[in-house]
PyMOL Python script that loads the backbone (N, CA, C, O; Angstrom):
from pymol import cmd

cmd.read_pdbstr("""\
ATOM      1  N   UNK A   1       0.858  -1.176   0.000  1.00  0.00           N
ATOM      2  CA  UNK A   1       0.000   0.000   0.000  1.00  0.00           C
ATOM      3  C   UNK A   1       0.899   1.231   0.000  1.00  0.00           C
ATOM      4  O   UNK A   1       1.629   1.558   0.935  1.00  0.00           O
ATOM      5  N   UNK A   2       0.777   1.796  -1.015  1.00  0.00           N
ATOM      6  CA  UNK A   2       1.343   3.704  -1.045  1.00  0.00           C
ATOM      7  C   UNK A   2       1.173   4.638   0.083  1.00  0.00           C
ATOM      8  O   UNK A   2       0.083   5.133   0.370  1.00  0.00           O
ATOM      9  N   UNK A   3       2.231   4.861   0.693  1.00  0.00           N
ATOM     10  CA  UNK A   3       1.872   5.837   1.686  1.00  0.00           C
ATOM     11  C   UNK A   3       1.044   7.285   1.869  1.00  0.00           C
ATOM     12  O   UNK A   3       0.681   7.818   2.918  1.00  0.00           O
ATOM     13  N   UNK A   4       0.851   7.784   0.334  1.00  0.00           N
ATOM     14  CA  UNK A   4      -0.265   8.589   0.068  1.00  0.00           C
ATOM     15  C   UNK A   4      -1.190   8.047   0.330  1.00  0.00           C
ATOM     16  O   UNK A   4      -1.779   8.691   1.198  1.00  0.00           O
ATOM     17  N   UNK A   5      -1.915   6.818  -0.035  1.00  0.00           N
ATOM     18  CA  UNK A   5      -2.908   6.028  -0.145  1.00  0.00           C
ATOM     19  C   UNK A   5      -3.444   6.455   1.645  1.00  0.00           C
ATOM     20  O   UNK A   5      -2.878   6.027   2.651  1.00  0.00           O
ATOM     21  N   UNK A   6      -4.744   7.457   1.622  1.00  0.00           N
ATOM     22  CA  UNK A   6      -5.485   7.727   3.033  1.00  0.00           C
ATOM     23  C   UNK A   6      -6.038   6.563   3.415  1.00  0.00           C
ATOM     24  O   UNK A   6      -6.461   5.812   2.536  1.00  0.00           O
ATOM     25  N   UNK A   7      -6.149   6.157   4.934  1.00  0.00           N
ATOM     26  CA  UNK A   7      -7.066   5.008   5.131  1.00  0.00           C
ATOM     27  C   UNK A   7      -8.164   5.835   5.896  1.00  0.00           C
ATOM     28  O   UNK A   7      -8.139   6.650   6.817  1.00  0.00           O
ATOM     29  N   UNK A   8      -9.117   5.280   5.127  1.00  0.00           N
ATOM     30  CA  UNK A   8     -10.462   5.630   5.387  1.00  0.00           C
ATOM     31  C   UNK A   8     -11.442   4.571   6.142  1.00  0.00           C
ATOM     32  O   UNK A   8     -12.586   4.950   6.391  1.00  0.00           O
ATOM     33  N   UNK A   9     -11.034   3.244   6.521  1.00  0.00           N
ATOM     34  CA  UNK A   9     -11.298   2.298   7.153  1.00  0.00           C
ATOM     35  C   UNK A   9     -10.826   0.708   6.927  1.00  0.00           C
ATOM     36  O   UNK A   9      -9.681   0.605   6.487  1.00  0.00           O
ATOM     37  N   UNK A  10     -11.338  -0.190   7.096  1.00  0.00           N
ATOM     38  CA  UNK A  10     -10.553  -1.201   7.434  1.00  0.00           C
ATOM     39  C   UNK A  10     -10.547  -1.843   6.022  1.00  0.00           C
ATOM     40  O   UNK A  10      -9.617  -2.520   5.583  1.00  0.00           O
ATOM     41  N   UNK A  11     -11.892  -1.499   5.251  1.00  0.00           N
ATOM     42  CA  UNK A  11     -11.883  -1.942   4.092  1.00  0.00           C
ATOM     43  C   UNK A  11     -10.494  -1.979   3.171  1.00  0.00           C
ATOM     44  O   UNK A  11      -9.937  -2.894   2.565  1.00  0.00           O
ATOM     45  N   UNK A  12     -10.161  -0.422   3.361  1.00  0.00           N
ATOM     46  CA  UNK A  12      -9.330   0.055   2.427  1.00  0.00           C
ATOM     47  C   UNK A  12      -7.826  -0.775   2.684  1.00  0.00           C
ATOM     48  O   UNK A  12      -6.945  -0.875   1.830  1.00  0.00           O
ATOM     49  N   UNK A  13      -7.772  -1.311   4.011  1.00  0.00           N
ATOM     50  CA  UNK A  13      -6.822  -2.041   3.885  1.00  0.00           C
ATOM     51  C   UNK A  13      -6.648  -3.382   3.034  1.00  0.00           C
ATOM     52  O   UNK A  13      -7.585  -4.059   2.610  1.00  0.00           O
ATOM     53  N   UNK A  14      -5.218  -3.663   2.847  1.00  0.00           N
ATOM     54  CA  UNK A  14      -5.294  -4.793   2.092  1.00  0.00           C
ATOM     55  C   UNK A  14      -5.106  -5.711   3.131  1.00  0.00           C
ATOM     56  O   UNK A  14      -4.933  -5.434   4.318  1.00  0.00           O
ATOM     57  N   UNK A  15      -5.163  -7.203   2.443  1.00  0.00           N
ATOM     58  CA  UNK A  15      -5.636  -8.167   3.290  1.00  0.00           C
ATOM     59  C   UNK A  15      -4.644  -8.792   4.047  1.00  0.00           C
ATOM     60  O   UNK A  15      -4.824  -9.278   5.163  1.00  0.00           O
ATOM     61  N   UNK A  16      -3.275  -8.768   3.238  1.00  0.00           N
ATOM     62  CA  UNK A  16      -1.866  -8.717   3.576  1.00  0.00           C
ATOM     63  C   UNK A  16      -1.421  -7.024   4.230  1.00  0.00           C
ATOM     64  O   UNK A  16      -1.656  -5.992   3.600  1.00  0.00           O
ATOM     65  N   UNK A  17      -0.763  -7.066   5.569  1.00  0.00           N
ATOM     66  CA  UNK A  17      -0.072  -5.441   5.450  1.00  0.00           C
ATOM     67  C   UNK A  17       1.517  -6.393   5.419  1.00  0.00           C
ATOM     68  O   UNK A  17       2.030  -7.505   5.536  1.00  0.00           O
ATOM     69  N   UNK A  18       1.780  -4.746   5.129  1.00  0.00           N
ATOM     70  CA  UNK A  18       3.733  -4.450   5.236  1.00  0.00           C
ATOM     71  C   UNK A  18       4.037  -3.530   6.634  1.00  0.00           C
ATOM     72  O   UNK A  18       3.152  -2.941   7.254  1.00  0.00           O
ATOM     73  N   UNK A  19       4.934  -3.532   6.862  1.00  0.00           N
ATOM     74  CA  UNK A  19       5.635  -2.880   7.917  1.00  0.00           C
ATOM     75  C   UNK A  19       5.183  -1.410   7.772  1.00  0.00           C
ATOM     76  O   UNK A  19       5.237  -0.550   8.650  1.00  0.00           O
ATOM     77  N   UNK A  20       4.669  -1.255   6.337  1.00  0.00           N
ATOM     78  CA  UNK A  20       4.522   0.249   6.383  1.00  0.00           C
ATOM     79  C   UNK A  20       3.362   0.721   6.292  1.00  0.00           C
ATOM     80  O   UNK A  20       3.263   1.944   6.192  1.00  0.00           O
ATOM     81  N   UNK A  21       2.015  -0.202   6.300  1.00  0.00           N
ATOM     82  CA  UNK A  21       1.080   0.257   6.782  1.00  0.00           C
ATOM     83  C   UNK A  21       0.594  -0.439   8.000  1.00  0.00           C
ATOM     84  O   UNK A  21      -0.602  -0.658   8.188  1.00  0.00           O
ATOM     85  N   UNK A  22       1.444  -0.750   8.745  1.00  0.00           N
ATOM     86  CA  UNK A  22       1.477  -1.082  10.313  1.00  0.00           C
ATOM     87  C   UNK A  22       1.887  -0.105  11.283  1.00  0.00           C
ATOM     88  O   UNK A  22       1.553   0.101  12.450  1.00  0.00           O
ATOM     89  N   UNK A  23       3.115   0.724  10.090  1.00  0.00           N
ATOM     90  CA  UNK A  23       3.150   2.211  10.721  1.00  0.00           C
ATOM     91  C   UNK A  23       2.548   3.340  10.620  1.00  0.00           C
ATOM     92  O   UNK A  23       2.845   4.304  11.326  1.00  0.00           O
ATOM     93  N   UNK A  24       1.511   3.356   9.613  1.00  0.00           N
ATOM     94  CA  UNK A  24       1.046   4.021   9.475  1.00  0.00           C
ATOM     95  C   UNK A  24      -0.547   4.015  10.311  1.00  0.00           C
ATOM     96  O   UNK A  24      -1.080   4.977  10.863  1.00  0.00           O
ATOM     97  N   UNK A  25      -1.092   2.545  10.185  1.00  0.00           N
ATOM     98  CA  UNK A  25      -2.274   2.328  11.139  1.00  0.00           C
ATOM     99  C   UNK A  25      -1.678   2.645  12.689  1.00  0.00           C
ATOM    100  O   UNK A  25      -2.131   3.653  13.232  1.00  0.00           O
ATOM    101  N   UNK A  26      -1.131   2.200  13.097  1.00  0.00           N
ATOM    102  CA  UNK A  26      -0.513   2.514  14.460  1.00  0.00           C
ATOM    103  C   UNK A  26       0.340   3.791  14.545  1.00  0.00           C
ATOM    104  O   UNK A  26       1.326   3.763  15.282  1.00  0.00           O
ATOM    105  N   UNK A  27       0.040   4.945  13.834  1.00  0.00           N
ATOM    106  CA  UNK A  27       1.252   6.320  14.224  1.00  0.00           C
ATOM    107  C   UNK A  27       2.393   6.404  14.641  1.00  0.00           C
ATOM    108  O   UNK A  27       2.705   7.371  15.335  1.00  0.00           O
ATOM    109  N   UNK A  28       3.488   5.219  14.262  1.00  0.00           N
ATOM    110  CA  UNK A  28       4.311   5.409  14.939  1.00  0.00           C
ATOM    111  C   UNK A  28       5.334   5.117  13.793  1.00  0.00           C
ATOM    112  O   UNK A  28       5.016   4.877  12.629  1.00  0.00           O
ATOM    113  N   UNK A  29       6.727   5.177  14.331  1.00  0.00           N
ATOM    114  CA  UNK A  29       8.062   5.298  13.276  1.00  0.00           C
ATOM    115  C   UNK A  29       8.127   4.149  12.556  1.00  0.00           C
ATOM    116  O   UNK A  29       7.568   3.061  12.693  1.00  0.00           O
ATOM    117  N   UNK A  30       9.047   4.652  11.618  1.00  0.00           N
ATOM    118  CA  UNK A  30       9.063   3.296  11.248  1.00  0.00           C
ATOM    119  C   UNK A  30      10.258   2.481  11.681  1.00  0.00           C
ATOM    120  O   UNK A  30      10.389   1.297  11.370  1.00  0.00           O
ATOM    121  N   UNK A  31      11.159   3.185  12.437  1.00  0.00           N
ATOM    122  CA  UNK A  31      12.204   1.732  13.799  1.00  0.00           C
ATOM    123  C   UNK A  31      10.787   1.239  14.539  1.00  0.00           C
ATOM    124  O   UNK A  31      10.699   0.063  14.891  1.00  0.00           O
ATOM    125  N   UNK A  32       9.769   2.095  14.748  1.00  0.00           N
ATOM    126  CA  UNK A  32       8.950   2.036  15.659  1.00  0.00           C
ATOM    127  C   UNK A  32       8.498   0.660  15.518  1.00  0.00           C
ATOM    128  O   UNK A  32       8.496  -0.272  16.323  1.00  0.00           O
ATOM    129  N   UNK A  33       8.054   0.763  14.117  1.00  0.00           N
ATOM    130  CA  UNK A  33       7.455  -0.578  13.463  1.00  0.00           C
ATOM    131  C   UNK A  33       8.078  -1.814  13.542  1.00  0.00           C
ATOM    132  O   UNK A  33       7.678  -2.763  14.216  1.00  0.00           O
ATOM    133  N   UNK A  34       9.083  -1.785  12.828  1.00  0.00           N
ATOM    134  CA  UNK A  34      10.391  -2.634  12.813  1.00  0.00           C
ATOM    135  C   UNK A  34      10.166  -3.450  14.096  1.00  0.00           C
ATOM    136  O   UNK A  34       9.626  -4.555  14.143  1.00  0.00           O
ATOM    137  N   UNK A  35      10.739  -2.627  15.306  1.00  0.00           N
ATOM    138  CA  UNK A  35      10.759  -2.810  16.671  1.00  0.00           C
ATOM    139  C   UNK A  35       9.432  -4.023  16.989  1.00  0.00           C
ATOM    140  O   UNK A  35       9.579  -5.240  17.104  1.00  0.00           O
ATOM    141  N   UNK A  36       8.126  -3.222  17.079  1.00  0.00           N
ATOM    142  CA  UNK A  36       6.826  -4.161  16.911  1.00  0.00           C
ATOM    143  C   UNK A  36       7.093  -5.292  15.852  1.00  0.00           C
ATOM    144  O   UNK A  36       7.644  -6.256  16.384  1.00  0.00           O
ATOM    145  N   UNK A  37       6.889  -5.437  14.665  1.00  0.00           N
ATOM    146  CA  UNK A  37       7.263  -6.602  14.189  1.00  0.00           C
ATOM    147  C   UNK A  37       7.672  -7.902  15.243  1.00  0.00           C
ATOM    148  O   UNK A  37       6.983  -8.799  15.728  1.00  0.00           O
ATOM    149  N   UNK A  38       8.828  -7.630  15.334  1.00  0.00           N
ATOM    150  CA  UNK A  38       9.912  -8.327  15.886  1.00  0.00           C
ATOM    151  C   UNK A  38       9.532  -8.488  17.023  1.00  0.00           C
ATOM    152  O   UNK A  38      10.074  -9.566  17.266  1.00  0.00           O
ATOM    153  N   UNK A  39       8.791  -8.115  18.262  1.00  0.00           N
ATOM    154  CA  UNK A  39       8.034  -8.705  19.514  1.00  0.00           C
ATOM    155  C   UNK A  39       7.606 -10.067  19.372  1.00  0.00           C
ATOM    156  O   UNK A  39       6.881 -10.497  18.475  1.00  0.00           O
ATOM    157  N   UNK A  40       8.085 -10.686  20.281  1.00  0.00           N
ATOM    158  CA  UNK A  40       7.205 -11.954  20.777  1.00  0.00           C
ATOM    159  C   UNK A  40       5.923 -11.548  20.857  1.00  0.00           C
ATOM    160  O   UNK A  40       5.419 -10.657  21.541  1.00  0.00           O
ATOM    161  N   UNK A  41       5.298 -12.541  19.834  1.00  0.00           N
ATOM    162  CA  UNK A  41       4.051 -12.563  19.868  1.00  0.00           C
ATOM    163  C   UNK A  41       2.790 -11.981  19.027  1.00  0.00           C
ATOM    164  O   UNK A  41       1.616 -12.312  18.861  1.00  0.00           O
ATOM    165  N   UNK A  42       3.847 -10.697  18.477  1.00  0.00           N
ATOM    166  CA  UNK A  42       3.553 -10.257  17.068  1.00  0.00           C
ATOM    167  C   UNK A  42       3.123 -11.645  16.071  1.00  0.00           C
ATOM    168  O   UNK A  42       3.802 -12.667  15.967  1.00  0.00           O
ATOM    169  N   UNK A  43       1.864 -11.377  15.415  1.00  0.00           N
ATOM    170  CA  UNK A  43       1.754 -12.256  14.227  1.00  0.00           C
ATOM    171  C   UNK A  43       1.809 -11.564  13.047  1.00  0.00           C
ATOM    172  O   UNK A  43       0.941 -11.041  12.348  1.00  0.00           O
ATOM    173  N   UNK A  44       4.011 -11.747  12.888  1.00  0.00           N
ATOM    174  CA  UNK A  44       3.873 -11.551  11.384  1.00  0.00           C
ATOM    175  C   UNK A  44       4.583 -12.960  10.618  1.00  0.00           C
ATOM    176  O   UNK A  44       4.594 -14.132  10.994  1.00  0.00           O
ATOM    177  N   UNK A  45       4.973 -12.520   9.789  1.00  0.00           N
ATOM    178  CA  UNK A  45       5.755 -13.873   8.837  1.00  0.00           C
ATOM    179  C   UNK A  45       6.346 -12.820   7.941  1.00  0.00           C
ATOM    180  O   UNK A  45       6.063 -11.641   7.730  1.00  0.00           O
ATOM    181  N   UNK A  46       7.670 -14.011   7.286  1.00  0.00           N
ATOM    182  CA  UNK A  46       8.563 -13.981   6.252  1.00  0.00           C
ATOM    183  C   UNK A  46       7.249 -13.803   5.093  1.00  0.00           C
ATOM    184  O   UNK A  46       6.034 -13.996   5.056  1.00  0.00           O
ATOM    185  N   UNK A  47       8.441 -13.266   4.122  1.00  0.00           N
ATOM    186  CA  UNK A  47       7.426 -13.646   2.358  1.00  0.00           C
ATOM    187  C   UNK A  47       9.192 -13.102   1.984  1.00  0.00           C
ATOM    188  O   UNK A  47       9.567 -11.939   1.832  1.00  0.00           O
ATOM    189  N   UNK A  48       9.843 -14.078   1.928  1.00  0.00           N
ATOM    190  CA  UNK A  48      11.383 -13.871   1.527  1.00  0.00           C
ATOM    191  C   UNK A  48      12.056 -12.874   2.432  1.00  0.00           C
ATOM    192  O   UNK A  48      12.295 -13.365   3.535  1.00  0.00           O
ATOM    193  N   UNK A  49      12.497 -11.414   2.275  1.00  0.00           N
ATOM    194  CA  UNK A  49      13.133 -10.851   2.734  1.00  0.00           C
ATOM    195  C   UNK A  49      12.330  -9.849   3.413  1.00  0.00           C
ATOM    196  O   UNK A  49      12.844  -8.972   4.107  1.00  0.00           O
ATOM    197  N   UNK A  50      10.698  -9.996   3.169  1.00  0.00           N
ATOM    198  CA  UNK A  50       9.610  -8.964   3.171  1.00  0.00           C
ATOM    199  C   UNK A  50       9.066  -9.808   4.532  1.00  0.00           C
ATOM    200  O   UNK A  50       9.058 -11.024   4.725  1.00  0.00           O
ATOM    201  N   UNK A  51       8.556  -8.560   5.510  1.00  0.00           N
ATOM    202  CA  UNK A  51       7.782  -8.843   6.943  1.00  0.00           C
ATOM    203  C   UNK A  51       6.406  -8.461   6.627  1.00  0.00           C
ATOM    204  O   UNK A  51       6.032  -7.293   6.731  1.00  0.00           O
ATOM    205  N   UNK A  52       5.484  -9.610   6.165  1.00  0.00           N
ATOM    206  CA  UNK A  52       3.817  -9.676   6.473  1.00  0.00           C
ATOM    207  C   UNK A  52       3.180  -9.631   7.623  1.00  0.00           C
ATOM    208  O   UNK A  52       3.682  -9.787   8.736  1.00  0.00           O
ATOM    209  N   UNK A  53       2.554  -9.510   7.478  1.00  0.00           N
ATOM    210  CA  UNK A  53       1.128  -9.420   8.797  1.00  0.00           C
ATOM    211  C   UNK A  53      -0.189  -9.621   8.151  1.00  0.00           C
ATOM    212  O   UNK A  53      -0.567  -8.738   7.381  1.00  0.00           O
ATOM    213  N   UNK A  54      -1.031 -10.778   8.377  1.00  0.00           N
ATOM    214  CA  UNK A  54      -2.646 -10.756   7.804  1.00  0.00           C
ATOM    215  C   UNK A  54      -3.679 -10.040   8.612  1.00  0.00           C
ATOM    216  O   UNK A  54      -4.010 -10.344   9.758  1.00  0.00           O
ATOM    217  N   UNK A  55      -4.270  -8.813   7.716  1.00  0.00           N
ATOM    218  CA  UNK A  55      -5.110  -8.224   8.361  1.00  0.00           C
ATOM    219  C   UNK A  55      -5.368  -8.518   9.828  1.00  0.00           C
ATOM    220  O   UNK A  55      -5.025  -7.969  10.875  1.00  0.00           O
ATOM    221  N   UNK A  56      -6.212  -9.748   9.476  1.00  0.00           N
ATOM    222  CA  UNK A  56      -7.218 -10.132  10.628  1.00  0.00           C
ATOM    223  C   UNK A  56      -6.414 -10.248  11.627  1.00  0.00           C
ATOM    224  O   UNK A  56      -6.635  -9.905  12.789  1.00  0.00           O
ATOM    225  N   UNK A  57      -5.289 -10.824  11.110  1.00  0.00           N
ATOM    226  CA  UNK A  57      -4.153 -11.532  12.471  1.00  0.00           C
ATOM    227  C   UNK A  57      -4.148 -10.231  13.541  1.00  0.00           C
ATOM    228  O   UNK A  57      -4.548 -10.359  14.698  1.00  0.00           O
ATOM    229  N   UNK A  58      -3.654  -8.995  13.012  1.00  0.00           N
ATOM    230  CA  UNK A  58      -2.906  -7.627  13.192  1.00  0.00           C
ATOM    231  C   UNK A  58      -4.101  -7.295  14.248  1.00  0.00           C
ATOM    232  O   UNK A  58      -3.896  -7.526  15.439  1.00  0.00           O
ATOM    233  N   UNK A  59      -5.496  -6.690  13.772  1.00  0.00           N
ATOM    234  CA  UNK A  59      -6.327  -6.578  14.234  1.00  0.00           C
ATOM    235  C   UNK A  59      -7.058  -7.561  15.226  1.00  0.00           C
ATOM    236  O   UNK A  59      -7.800  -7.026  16.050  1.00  0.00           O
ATOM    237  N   UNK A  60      -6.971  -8.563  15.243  1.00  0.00           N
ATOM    238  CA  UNK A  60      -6.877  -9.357  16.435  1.00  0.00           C
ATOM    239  C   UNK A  60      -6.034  -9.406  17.704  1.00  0.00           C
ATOM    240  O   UNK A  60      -6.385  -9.391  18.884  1.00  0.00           O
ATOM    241  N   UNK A  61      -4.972  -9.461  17.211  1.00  0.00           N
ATOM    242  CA  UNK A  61      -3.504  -9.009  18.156  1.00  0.00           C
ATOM    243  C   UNK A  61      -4.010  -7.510  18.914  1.00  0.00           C
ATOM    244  O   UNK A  61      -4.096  -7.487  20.142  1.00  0.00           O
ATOM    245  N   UNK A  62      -4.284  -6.460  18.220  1.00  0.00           N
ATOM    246  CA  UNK A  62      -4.868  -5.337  18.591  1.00  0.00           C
ATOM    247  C   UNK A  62      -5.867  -5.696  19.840  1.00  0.00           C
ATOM    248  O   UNK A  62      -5.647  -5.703  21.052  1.00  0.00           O
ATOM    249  N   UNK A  63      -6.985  -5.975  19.128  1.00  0.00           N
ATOM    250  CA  UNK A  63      -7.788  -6.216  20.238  1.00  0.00           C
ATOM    251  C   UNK A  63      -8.159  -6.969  21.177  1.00  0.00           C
ATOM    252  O   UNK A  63      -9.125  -6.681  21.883  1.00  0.00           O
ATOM    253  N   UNK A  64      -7.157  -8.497  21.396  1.00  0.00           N
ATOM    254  CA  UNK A  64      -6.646  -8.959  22.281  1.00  0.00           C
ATOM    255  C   UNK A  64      -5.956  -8.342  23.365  1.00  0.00           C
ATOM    256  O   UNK A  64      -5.487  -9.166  24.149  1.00  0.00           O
ATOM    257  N   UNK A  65      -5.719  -6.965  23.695  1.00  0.00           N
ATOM    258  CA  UNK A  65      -4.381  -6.119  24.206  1.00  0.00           C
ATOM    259  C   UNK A  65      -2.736  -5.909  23.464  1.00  0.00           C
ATOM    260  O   UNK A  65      -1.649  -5.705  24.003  1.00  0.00           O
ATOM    261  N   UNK A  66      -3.023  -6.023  22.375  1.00  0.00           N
ATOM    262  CA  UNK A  66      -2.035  -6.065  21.671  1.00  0.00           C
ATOM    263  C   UNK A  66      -0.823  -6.835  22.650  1.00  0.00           C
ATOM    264  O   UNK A  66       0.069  -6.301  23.310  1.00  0.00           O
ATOM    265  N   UNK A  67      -1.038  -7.797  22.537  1.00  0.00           N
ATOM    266  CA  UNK A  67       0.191  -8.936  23.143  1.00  0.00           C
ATOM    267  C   UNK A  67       0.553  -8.464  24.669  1.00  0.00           C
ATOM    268  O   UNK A  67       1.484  -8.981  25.288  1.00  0.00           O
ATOM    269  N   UNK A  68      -0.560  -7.074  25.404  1.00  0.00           N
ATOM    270  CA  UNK A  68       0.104  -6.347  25.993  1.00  0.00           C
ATOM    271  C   UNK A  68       1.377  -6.093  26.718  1.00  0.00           C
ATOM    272  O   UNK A  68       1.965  -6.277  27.784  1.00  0.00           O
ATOM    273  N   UNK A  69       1.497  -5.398  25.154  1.00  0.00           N
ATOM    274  CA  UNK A  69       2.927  -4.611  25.127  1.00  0.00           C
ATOM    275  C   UNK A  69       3.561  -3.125  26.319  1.00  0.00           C
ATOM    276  O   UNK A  69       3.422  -1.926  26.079  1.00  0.00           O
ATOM    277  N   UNK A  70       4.041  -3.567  27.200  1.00  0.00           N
ATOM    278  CA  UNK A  70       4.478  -2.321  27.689  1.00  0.00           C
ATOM    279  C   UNK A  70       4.793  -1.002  27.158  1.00  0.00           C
ATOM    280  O   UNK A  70       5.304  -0.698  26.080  1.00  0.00           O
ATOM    281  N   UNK A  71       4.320  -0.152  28.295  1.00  0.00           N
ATOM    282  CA  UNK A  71       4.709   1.319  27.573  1.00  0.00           C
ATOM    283  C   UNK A  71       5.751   1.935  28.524  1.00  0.00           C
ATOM    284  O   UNK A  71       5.825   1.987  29.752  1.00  0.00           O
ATOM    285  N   UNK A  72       6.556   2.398  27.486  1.00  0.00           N
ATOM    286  CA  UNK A  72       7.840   2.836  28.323  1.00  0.00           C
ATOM    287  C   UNK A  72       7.692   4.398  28.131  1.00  0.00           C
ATOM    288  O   UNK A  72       8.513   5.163  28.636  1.00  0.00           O
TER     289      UNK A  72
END
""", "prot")
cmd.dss("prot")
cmd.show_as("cartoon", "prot")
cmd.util.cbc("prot")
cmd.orient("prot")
């Protein structure tokens, strides 16, 4: 997804995200992202050298407490 590309709701997401509209749904950097990814417990996966996340997974994780993740 193009980082111009506005999200206007969940639709507009695709069904697969990237790291970069994980940073962009969640407001935060993109080490920020990176960082998340890489948490225990995060549900992402490989696709070769590329870090996925499936929608539903992401948004589940979310509203589970997002793995609750500490805030520092």
């Amino acid at each position: 997804m193009g980082d111009n590309r506005k999200l206007k709701n969940y639709d507009d997401l695709p069904l697969v995200l990237d790291v970069s509209d994980i940073r962009r749904i969640m407001g935060i950097s993109r080490a920020g992202a990176y960082e998340l990814v890489h948490t225990p417990g995060f549900p992402s996966f490989r696709s070769g050298r590329l870090i996925k996340v499936s929608k539903k997974a992401f948004f589940d994780w979310m509203e589970n407490g997002a793995g609750n993740v500490r805030e520092q």
